[in-house]
DOKE-466010 format. One line per 2 residues: number of its first residue (from 1); their letters; for each residue x, y, z of N, C-alpha, C. Coordinates in pm, 1 decimal, decimal comma, padded with zeros to 6 digits. Atoms other than C-alpha are relative to their C-alpha. Last residue first. Example, Ala and Ser with C-alpha at 12.3 -4.5 7.8 and 13.67 -1.06 7.14 Angstrom:
2) sa) -00082,0 -00119,0 -00006,0 01367,0 -00106,0 00714,0 -00077,0 00109,0 00073,0 ~ 00089,0 -00119,0 00000,0 01230,0 -00450,0 00780,0 00090,0 00120,0 00000,0;
This chain:
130) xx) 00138,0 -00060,6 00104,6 -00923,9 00243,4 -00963,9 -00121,5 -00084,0 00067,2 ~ 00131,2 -00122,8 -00133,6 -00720,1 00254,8 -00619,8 -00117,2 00034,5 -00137,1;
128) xx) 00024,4 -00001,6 -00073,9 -00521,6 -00074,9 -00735,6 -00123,8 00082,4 00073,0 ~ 00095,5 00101,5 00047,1 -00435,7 -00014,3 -01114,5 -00036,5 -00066,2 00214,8;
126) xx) 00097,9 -00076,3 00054,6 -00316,5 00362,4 -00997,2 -00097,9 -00144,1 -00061,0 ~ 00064,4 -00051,0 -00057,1 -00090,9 00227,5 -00765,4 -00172,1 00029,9 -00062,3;
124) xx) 00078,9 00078,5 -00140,3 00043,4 -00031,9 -00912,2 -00080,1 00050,5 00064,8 ~ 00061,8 00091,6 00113,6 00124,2 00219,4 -01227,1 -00107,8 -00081,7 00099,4;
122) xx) 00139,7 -00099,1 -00006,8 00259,2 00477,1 -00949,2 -00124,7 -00091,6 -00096,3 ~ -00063,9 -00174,4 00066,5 00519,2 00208,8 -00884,6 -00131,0 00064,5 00005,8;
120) xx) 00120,0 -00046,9 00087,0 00494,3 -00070,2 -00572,4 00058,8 00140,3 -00098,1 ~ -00007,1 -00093,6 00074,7 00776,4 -00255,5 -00372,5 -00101,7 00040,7 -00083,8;
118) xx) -00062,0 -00085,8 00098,1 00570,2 -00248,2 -00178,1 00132,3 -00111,8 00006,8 ~ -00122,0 -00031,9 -00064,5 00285,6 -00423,6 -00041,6 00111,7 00075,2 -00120,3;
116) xx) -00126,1 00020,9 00124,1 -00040,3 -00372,4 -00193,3 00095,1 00018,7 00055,3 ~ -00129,3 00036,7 -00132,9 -00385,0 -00520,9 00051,5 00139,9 00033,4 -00128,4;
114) xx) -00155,8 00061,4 00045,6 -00647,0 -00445,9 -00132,9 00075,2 -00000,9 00051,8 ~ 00022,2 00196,4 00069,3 -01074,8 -00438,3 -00072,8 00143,9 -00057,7 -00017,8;
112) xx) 00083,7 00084,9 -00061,6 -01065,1 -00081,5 00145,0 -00041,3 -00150,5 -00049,6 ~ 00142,7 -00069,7 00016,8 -00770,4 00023,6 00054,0 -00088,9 -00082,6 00040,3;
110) xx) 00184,4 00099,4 00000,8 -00472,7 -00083,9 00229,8 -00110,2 00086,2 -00045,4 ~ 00162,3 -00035,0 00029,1 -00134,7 00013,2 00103,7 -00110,7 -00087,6 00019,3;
108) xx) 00105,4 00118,6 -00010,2 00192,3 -00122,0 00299,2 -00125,5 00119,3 -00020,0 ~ 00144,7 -00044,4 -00007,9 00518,2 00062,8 00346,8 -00102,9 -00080,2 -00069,5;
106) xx) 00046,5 -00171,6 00058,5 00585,9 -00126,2 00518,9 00111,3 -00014,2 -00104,4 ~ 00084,7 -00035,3 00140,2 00610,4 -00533,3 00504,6 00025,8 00140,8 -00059,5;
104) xx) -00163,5 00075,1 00136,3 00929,4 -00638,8 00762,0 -00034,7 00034,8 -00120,2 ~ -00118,2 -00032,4 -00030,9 00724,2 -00453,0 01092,1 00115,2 00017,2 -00135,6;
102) xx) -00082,6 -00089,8 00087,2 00369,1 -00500,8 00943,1 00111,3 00063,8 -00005,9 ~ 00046,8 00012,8 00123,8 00230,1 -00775,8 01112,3 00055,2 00089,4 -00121,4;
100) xx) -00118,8 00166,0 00001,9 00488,6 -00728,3 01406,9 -00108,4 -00069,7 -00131,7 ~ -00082,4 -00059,3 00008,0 00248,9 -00398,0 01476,7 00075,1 -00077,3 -00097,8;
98) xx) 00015,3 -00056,6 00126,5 -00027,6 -00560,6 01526,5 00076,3 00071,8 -00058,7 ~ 00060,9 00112,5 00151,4 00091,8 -00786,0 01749,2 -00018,3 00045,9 -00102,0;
96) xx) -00113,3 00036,8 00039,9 00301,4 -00497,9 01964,7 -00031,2 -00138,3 -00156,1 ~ -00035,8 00113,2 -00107,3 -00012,1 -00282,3 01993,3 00110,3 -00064,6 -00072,6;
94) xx) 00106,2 00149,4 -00001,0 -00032,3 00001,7 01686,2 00028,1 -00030,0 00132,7 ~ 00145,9 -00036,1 -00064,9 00042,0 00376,7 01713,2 -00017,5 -00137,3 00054,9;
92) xx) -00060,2 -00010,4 -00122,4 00420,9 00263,8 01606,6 -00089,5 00024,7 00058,2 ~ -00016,8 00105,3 -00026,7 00265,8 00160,9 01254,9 00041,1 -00011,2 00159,7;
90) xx) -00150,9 00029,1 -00053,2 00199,2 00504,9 01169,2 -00005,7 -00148,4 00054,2 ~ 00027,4 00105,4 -00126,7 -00092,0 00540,8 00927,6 00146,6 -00045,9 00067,6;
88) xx) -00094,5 00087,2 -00043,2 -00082,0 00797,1 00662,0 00004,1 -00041,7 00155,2 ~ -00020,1 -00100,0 -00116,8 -00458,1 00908,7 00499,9 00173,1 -00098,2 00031,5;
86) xx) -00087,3 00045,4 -00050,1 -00494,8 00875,6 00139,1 -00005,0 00032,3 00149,5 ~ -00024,0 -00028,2 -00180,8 -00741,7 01026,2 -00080,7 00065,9 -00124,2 00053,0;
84) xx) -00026,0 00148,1 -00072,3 -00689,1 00983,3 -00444,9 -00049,7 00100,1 00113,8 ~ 00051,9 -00042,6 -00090,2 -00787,9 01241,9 -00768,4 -00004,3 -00126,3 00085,7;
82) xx) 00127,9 00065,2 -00003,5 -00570,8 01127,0 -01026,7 -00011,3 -00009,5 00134,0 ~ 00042,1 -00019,7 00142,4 -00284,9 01363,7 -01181,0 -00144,1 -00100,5 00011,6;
80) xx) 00031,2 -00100,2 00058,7 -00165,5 01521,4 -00846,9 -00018,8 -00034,8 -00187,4 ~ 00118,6 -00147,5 -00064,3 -00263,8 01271,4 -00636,8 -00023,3 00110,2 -00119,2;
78) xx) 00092,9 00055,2 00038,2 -00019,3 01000,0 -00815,9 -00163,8 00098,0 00037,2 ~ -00015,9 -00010,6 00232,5 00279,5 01209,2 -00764,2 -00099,7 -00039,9 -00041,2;
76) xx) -00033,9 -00159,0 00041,0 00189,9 01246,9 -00395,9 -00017,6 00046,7 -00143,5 ~ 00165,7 -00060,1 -00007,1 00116,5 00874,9 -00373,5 -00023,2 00154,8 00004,7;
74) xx) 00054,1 00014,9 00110,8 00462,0 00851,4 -00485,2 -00166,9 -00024,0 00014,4 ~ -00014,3 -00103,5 00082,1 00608,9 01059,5 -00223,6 -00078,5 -00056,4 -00124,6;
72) xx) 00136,7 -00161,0 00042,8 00415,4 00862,9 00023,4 00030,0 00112,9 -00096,2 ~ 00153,5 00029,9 00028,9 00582,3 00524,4 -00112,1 -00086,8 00111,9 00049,2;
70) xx) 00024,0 00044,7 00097,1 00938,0 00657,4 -00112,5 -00215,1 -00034,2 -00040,6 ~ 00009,1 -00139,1 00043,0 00868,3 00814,1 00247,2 -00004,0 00006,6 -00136,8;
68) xx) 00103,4 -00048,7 -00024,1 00799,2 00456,3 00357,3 00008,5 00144,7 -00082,7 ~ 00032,6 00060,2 00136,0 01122,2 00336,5 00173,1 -00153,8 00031,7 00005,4;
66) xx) -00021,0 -00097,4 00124,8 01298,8 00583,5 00386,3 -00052,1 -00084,3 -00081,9 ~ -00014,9 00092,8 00107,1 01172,6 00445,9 00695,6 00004,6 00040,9 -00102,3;
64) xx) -00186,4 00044,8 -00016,3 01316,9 00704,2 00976,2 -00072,2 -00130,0 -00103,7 ~ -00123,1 -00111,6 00075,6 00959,8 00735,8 01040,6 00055,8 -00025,4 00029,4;
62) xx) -00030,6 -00075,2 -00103,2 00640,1 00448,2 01012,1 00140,3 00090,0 00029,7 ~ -00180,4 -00035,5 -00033,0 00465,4 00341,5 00764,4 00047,7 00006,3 00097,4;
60) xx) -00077,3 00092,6 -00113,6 00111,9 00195,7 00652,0 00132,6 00037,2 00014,9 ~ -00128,5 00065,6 -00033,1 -00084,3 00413,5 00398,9 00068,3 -00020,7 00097,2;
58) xx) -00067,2 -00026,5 -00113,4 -00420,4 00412,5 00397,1 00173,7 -00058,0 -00041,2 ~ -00071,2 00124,3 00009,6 -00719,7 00399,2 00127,1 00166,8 00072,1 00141,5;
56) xx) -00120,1 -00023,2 00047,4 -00981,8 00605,5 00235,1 00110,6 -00101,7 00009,7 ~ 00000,9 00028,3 00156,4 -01310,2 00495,7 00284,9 00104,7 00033,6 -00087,3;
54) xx) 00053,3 00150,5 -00023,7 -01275,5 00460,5 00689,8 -00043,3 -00058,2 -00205,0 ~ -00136,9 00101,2 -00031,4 -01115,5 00785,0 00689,2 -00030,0 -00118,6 -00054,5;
52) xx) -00105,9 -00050,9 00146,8 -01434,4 00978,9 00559,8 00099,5 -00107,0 00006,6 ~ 00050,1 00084,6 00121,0 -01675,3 00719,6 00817,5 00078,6 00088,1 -00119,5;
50) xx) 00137,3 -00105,5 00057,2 -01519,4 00783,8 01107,5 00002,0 -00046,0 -00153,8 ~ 00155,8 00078,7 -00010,5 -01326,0 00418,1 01229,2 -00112,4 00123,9 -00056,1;
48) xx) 00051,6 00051,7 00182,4 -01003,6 00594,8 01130,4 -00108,6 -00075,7 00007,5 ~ -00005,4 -00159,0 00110,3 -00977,3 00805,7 01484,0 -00046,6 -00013,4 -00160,6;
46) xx) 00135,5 -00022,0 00006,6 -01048,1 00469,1 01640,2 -00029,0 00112,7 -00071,5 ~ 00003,1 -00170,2 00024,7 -00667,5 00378,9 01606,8 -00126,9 00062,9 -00043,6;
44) xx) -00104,4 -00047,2 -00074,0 -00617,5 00002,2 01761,5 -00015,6 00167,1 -00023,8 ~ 00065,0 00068,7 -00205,5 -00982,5 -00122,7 01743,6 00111,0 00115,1 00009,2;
42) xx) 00100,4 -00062,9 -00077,2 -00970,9 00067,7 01349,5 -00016,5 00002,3 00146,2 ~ -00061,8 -00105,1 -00021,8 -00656,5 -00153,4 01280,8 -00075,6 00125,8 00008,5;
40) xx) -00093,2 00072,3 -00096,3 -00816,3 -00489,6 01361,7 00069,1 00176,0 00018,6 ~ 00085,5 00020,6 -00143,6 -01097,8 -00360,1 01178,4 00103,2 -00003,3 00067,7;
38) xx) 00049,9 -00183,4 -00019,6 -00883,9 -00233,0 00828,7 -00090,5 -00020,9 00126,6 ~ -00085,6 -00066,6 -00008,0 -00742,7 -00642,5 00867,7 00016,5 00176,4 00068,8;
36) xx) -00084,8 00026,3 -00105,3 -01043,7 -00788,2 00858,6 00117,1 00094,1 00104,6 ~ 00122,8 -00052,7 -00100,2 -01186,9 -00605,1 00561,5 00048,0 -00002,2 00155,4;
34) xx) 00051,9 -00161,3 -00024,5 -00891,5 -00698,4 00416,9 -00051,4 00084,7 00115,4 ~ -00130,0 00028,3 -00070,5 -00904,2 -01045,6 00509,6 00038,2 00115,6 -00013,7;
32) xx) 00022,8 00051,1 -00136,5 -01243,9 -01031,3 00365,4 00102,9 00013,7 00104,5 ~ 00063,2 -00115,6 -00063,5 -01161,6 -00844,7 00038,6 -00052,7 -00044,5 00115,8;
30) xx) 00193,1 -00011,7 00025,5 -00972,2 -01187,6 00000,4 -00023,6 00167,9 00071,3 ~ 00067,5 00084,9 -00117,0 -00534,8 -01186,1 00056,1 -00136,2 00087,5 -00089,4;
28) xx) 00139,6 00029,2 00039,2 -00366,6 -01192,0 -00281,0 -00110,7 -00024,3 00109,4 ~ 00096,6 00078,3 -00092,6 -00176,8 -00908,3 -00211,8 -00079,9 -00101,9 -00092,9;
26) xx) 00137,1 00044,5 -00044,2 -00100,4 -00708,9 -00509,6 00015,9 -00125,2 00058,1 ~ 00050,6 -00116,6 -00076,9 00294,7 -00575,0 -00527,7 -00162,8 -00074,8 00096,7;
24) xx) -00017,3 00044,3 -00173,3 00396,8 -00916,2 -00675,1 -00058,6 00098,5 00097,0 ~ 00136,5 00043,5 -00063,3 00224,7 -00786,2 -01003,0 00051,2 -00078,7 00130,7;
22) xx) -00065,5 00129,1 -00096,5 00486,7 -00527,7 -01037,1 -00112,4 -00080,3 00063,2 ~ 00140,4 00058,0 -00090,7 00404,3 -00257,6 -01282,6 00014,9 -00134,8 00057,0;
20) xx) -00005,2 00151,6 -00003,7 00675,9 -00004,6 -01343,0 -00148,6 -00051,1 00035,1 ~ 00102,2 00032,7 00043,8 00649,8 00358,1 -01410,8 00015,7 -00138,8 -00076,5;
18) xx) 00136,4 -00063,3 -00034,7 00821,1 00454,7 -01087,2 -00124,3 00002,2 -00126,5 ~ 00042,3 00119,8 -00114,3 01117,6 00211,1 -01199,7 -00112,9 00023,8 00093,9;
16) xx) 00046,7 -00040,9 -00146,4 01157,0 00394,4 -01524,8 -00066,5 -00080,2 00107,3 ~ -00097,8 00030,5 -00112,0 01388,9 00181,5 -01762,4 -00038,9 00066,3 00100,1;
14) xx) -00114,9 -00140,4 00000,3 01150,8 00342,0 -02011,5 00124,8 00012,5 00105,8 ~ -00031,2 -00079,6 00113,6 00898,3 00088,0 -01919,0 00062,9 00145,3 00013,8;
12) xx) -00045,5 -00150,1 -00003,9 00941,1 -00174,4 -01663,2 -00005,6 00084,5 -00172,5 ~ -00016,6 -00092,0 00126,6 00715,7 -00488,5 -01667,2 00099,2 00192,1 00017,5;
10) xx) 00006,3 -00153,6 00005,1 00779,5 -00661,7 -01327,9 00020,4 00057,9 -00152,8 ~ 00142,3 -00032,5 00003,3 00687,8 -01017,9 -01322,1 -00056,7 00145,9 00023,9;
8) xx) -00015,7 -00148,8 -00031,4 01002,0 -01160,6 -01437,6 -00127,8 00065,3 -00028,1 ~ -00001,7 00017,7 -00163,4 00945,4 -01551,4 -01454,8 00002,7 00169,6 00028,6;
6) xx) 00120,2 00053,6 -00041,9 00843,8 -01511,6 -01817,0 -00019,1 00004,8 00136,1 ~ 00094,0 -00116,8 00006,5 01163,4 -01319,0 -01907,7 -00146,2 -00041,7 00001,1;
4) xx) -00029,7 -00139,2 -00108,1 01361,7 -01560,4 -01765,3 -00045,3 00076,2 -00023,1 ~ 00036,5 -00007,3 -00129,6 01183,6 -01858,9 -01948,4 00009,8 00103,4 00113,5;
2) xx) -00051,6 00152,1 -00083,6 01253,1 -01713,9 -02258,2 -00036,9 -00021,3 00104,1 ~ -00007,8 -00027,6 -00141,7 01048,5 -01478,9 -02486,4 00058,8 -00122,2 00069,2;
């Protein structure tokens, strides 16, 4: 193995790029900063403060982002072979601060302890929401 394939931190198999595993994906912010985070965006959209929502992991988008629609089609794909809940979270709901946190990131999974930016595959996904 050479240095360049040490620095490369995306395993692809089968040259498929949806069953990749990209450890840049995972956040390393603390289930605190998290936590944090899923509050800050509860103040702004109280609708996800009930307690189903509020245990569901969330995806962060907003439309006309085709890389957003990428990441809910593949929580789609991932649904239908391991039981997820998801709710999708528009980013344009937010205030302008909170917003401008996730302007350059979406789409952007938060479960309730992970923070996974994308690029993400179903692999990321599925080692994330276990």
């Amino acid at each position: 193995m050479t240095a360049d394939d040490r620095s490369n931190k995306s395993i692809t198999m089968n040259n498929n790029p949806e069953m990749s595993i990209n450890s840049n994906a995972l956040d390393t912010d603390s289930p605190n900063t998290v936590q944090s985070l899923r509050e800050s965006i509860i103040r702004a959209l109280p609708e996800l403060g009930d307690s189903e929502k509020s245990r569901h992991c969330w995806l962060l988008g907003t439309s006309g982002c085709h890389l957003c629609d990428v990441a809910d089609s593949l929580m789609i794909q991932l649904s239908a072979v391991h039981p997820i809940s998801y709710h999708y979270v528009d980013i344009s709901d937010f205030d302008d601060l909170l917003m401008m946190q996730f302007a350059t990131t979406i789409p952007v999974v938060l479960t309730p302890t992970q923070r996974l930016n994308y690029p993400f595959s179903i692999l990321d996904l599925q080692q994330a929401l276990a």
